[in-house]
TIVEXRO-96943 format. One line per 10 residues: number of its first residue (from 1); their letters; for each residue y, x, z of C-alpha. Coordinates in Angstrom, 3 decimals. Layout:
NUM) A) Y:X:Z | ...
REM end
This chain:
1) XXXXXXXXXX) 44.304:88.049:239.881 | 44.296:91.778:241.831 | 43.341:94.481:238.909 | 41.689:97.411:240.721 | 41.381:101.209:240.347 | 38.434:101.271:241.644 | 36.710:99.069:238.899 | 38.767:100.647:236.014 | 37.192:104.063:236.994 | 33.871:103.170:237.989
11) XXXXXXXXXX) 31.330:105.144:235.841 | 33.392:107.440:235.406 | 34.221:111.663:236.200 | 37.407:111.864:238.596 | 38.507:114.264:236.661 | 38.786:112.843:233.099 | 42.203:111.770:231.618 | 41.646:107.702:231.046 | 42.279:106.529:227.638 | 44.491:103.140:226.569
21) XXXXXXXXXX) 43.360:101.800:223.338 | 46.234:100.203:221.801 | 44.896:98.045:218.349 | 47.776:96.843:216.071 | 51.503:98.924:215.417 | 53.602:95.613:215.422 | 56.003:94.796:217.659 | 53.636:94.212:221.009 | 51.835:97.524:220.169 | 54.386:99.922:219.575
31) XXXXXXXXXX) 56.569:98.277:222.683 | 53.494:98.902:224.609 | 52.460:102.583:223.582 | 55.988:103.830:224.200 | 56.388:102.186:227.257 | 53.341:104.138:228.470 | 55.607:107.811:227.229 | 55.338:108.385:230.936 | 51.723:107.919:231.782 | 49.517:110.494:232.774
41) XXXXXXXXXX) 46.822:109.529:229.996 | 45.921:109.588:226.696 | 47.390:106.685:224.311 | 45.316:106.107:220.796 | 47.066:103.669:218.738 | 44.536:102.149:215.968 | 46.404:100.192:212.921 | 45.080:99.974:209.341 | 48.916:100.712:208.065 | 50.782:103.658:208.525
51) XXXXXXXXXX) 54.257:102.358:209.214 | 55.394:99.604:211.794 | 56.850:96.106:209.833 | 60.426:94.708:210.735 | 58.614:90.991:210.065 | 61.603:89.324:210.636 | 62.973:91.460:206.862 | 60.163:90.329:205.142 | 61.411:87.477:202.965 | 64.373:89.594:201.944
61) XXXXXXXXXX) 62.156:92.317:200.622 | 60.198:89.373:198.813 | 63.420:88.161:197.471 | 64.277:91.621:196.152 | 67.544:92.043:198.512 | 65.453:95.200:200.478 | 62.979:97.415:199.442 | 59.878:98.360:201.204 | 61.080:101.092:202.684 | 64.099:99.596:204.367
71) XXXXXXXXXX) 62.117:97.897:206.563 | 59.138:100.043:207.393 | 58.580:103.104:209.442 | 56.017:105.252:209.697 | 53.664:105.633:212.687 | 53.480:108.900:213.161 | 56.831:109.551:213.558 | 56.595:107.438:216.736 | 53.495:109.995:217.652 | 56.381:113.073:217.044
81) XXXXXXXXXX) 58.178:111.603:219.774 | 55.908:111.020:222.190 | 53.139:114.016:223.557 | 50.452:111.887:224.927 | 50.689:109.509:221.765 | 47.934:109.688:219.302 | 47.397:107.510:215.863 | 44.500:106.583:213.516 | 44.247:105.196:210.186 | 41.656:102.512:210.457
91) XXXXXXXXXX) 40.165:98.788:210.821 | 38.599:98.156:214.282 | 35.229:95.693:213.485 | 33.862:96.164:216.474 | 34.453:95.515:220.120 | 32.246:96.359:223.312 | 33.989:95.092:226.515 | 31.179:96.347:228.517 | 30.227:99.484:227.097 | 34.249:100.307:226.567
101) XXXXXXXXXX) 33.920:101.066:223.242 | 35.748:99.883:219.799 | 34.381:100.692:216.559 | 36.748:102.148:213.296 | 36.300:102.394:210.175 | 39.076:104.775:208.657 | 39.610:105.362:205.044 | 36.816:108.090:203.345 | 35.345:109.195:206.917 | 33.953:106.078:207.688
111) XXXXXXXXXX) 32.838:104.285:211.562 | 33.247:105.803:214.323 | 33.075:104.838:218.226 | 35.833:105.607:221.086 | 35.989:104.676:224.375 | 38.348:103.736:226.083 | 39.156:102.557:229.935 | 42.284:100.047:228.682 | 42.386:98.008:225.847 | 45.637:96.494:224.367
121) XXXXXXXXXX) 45.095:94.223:221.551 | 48.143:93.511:219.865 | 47.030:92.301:215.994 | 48.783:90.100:215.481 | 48.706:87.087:213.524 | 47.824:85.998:209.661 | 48.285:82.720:207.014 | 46.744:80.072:208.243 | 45.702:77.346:204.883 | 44.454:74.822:207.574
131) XXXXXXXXXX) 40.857:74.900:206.590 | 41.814:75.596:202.849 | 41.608:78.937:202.322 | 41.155:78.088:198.415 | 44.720:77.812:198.506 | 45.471:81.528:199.044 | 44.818:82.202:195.667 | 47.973:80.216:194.502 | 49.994:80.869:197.135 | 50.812:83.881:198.872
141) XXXXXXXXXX) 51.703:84.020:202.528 | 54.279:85.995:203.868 | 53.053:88.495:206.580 | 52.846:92.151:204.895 | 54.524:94.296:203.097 | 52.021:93.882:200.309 | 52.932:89.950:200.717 | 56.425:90.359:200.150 | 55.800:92.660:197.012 | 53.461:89.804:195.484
151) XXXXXXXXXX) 56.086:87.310:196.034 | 58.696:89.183:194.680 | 56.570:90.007:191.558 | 55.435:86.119:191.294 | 59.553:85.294:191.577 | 60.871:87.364:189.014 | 57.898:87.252:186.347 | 58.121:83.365:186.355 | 61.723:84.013:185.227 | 60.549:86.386:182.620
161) XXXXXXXXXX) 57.660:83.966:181.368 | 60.362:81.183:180.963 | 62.762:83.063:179.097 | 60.271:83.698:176.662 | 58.546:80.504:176.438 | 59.722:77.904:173.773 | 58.067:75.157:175.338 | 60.491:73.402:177.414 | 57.646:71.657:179.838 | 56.480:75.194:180.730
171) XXXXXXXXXX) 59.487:75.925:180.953 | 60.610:73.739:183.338 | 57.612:74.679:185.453 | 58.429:78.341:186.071 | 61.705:77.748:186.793 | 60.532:75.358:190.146 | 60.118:76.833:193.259 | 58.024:75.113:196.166 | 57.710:76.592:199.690 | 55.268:74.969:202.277
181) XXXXXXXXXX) 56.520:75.010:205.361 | 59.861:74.998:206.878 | 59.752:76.885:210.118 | 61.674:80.183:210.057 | 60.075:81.907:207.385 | 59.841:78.831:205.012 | 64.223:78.293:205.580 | 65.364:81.564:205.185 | 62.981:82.135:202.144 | 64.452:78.977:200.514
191) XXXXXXXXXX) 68.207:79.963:201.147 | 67.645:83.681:199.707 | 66.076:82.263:196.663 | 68.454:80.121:196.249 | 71.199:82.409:196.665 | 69.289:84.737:194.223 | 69.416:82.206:191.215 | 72.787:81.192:191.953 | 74.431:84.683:192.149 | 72.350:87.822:191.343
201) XXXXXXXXXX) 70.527:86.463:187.950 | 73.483:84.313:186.680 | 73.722:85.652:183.571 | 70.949:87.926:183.161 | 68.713:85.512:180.865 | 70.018:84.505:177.207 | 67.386:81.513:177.170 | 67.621:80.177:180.428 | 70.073:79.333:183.598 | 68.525:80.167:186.308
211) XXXXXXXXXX) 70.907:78.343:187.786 | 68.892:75.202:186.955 | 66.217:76.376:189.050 | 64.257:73.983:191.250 | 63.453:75.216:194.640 | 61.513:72.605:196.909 | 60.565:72.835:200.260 | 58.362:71.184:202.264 | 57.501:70.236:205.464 | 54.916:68.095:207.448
221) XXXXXXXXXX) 57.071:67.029:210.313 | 59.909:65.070:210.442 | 62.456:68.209:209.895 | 63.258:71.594:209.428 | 63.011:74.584:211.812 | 61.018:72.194:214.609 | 61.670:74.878:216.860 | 65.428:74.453:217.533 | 67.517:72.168:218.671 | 67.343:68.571:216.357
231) XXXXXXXXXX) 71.020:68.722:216.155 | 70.690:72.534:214.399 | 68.128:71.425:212.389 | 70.460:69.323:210.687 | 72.932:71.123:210.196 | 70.373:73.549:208.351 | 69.102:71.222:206.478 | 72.314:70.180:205.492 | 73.340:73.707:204.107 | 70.108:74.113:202.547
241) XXXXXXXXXX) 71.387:71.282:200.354 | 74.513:72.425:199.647 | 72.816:75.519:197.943 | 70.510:73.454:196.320 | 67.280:73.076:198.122 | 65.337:70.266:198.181 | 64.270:69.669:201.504 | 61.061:66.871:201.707 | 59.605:66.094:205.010 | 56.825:64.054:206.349
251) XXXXXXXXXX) 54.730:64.875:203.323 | 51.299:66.794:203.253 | 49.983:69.043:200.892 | 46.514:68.139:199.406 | 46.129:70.389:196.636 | 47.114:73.652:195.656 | 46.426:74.909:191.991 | 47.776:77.198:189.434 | 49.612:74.273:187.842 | 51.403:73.337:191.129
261) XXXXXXXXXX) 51.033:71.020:194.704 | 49.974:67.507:195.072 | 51.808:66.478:198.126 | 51.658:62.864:199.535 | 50.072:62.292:196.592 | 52.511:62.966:194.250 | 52.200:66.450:192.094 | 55.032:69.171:191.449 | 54.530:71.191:188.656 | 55.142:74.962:189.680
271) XXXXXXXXXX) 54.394:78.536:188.309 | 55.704:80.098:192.069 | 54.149:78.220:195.199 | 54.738:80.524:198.368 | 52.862:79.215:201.603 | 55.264:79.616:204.852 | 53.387:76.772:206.843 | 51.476:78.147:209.569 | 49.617:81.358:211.093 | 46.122:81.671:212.581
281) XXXXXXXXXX) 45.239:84.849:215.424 | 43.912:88.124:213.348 | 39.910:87.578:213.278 | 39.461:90.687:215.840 | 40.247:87.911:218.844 | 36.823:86.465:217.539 | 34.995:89.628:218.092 | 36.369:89.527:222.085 | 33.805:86.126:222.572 | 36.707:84.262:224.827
291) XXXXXXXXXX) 38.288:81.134:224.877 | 41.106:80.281:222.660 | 43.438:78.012:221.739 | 43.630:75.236:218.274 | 45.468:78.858:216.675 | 42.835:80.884:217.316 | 44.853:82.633:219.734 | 43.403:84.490:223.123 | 43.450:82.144:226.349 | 44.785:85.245:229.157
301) XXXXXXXXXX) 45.630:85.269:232.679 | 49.461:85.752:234.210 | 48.856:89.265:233.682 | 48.086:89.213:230.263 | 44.616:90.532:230.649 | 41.305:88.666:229.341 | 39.389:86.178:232.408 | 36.731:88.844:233.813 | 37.987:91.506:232.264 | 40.902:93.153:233.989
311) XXXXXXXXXX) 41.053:96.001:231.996 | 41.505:94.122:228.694 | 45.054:92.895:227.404 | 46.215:90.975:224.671 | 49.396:90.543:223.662 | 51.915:89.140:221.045 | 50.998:86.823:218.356 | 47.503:86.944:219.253 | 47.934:85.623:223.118 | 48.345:82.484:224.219
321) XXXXXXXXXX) 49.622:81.791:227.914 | 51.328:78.835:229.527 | 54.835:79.561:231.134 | 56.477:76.059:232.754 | 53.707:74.377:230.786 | 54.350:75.129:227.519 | 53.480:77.770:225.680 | 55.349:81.344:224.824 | 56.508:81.457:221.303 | 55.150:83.424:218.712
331) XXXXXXXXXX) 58.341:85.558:217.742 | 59.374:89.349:218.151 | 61.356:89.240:221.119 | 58.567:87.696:222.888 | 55.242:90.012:221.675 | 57.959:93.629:222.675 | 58.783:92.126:226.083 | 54.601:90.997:226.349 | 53.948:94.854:225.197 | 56.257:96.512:227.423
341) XXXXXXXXXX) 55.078:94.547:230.752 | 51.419:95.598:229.853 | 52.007:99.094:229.242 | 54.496:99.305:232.668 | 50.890:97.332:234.127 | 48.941:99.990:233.221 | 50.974:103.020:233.933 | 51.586:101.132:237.086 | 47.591:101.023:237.775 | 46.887:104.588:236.854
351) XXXXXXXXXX) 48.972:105.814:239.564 | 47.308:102.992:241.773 | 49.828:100.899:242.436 | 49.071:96.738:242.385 | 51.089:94.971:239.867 | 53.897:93.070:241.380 | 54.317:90.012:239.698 | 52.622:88.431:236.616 | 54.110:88.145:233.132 | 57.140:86.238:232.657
361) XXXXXXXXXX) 58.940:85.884:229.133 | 62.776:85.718:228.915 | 64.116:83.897:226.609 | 66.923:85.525:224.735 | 67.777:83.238:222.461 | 66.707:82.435:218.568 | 68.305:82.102:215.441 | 67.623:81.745:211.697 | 69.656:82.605:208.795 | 70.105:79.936:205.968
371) XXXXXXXXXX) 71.664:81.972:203.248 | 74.772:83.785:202.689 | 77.777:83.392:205.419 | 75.756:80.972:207.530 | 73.426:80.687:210.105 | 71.991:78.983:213.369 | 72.196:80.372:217.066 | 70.528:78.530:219.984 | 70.392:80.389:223.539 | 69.947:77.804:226.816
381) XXXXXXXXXX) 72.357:75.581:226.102 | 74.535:77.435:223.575 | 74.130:76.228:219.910 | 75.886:77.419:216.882 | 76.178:77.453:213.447 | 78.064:78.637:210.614 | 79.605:82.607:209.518 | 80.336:83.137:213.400 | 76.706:82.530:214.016 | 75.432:84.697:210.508
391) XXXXXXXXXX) 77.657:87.733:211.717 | 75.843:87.957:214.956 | 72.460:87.675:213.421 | 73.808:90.478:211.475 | 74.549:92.745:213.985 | 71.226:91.876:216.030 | 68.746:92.678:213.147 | 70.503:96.001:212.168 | 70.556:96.807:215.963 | 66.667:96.131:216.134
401) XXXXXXXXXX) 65.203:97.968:212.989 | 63.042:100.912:214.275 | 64.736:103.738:212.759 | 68.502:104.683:212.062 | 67.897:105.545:209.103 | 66.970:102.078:208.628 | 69.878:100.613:209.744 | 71.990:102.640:207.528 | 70.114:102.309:204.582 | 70.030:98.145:205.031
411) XXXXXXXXXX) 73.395:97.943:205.995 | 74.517:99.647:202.833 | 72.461:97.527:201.032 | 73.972:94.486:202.371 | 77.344:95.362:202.133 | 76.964:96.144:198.267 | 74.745:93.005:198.248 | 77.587:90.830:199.968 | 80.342:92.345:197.870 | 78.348:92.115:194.493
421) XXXXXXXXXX) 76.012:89.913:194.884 | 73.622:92.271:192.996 | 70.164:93.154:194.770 | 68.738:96.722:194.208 | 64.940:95.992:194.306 | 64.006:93.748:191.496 | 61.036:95.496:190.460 | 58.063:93.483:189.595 | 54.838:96.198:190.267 | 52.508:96.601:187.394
431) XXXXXXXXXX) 48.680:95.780:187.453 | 46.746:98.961:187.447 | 45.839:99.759:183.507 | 42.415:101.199:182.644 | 42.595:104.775:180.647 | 39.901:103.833:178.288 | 41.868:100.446:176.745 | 43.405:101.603:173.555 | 46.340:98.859:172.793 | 47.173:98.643:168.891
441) XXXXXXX) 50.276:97.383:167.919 | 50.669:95.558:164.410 | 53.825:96.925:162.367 | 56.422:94.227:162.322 | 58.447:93.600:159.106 | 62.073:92.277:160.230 | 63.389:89.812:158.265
REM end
């Protein structure tokens, strides 16, 4: 499909600097707004956050190893950097391809319209409870910041409630763990956990082992980490044993309550149920009225850009598009190579030159970690496993956080982690307390 100057300009002065709208600071959006540090036009990159997300951290700031911070970097200091770069604080709601217009809503100033004459949405994605959103209230996803902090507080307090709990059943059921879901994100949240009762609480309770933990995970397919090769999917699942997770496939979950799961008919009792199963597109694709697929994600051309609509890209977690028939996966490395091509594409088309050749995603390779010392590597036809594997996947995700002050702040933190087995950020965040609740304590008499 040719995109034209001529119809990205029509309607408009020859003299006015074009605007790229760039919605969502994740990995497509950022990749795309600095790859367009050259452009002669303005960038405006909308986000509701402040700071970019390292996703692939998450589950180790819910499982207290990072904090926050480590992780996260603020947007604006990617604005510092580059001069035609410009960010707002807000929530898009609105989207008119035909008038070139999205509508904000940013905190205490309320809507407002821009224009643009490119759009690059790059949202990325969210939980996805299969048609159950219900369950959400029990069980957290883990796709946020905020997501990671409420699983970390949910982790810790049940430890809390059964150390001070005399009845054993109760008990029991806040010391087991169940995951659903055992892609990625479900695996390496299982394997930190478990390495987190095992080595950092041991002997931090008087009432309890935490040791004795149960941590289940579960999965509606056949085996773990579907994505990989079957042979490294078994030898993951056989480490996750060896640290003591319960890996049950096949099974689906019916019911999800404050009291536990009923899967395949059969109910665990659990205080701590963490939902890593799937992901749906953000709900701005539904505002674009285009075709998508079962995920809710954007159906776009070779070039990335919306059928009819040259001048409209998505990209990342919230495209779909077909390469050799099957479909490019949802992970980092493809949503910064998506944003780079696009913003290259438009650059490229403000100076009014064609684009050469349509999208094409290059696989690099993918791995997951499954705990301490170990971890799986598959790249074409190379497939690894073991502390070989886990030291590369070291190296590669202090390499890729967005800052260096990131990577020097994690990779203190991991070497004090590794050698201690201590983890630095086991806060559990307080609910807000009103100022007009007086408590009154009773005097106690001791014995």
């Amino acid at each position: 499909m040719m995109l034209t100057k001529t119809r990205l300009f029509e309607n408009r002065g020859q003299d006015e600097t074009p605007r790229i709208v760039i919605i969502g600071a994740g990995f497509a959006g950022i990749a795309a707004a600095r790859a367009l540090r050259k452009c002669d036009a303005e960038v405006l990159l909308i986000d509701r956050r402040n700071h970019h997300i390292f996703q692939p951290l998450l589950y180790q700031v819910a499982t207290a190893v990072l904090a926050p911070s480590e992780i996260a970097a603020p947007i604006r200091q990617v604005e510092a950097k580059q001069a035609n770069l410009n960010v707002m604080l807000g929530e898009v709601v609105g989207v008119d391809l035909n008038r070139r217009t999205v509508e904000a809503v940013s905190p205490g100033i309320g809507a407002r319209e821009v224009r643009f004459d490119f759009l690059v949405v790059a949202t990325g994605m969210r939980p996805s409870y299969f048609g159950h959103d219900e369950f959400a209230a029990f069980a957290p996803g883990l796709k946020n910041l905020a997501d990671a902090e409420t699983i970390r507080t949910k982790i810790l307090s049940a430890f809390e409630m059964a150390e001070a709990t005399d009845d054993e059943i109760e008990r029991a059921r806040y010391m087991n763990f169940v995951l659903v879901g055992a892609g990625p994100t479900g695996v390496e949240l299982a394997a930190s956990l478990a390495d987190m009762v095992r080595v950092t609480l041991r002997r931090n309770f008087r009432q309890i082992d935490p040791a004795m933990s149960t941590i289940t995970l579960l999965e509606g397919g056949d085996r773990v980490l579907p994505s990989f090769a079957p042979s490294l999917s078994e030898r993951a699942a056989r480490h996750l044993a060896r640290i003591g997770v319960t890996v049950i496939t096949g099974v689906k979950v019916e019911n999800v309550d404050a009291q536990g799961v009923i899967a395949g008919g059969k109910r665990i009792a659990s205080a701590t149920v963490l939902w890593t199963a799937g992901v749906a597109a953000s709900p701005i694709i539904k505002l674009l009225d285009v075709k998508t697929d079962r995920a809710g994600r954007a159906l776009v051309e070779p070039f990335l850009n919306l059928h009819g609509w040259p001048y409209v890209f998505v990209t990342g977690d919230t495209a779909c598009i077909l390469q050799d028939g099957q479909p490019v996966p949802g992970v980092a490395q493809a949503a910064i190579q998506q944003g780079r091509y696009v913003g290259r594409l438009i650059a490229d088309q403000i100076r009014g030159r064609e684009p050469k050749r349509p999208f094409r995603y290059q696989d690099k390779g993918n791995m997951a970690v499954v705990g301490r010392n170990y971890a799986i590597l598959e790249a074409g036809h190379l497939r690894m496993s073991g502390f070989l594997s886990w030291l590369v996947w070291v190296f590669i995700h202090l390499m890729a956080l967005p800052q260096m002050q990131n990577r020097w702040r994690v990779q203190s933190q991991w070497l004090w982690s590794y050698l201690t087995g201590q983890r630095s950020s086991r806060l559990i965040s307080e609910a807000p307390q009103s100022p007009n609740v007086a408590v009154t304590a009773k005097p106690t008499i001791a014995p």
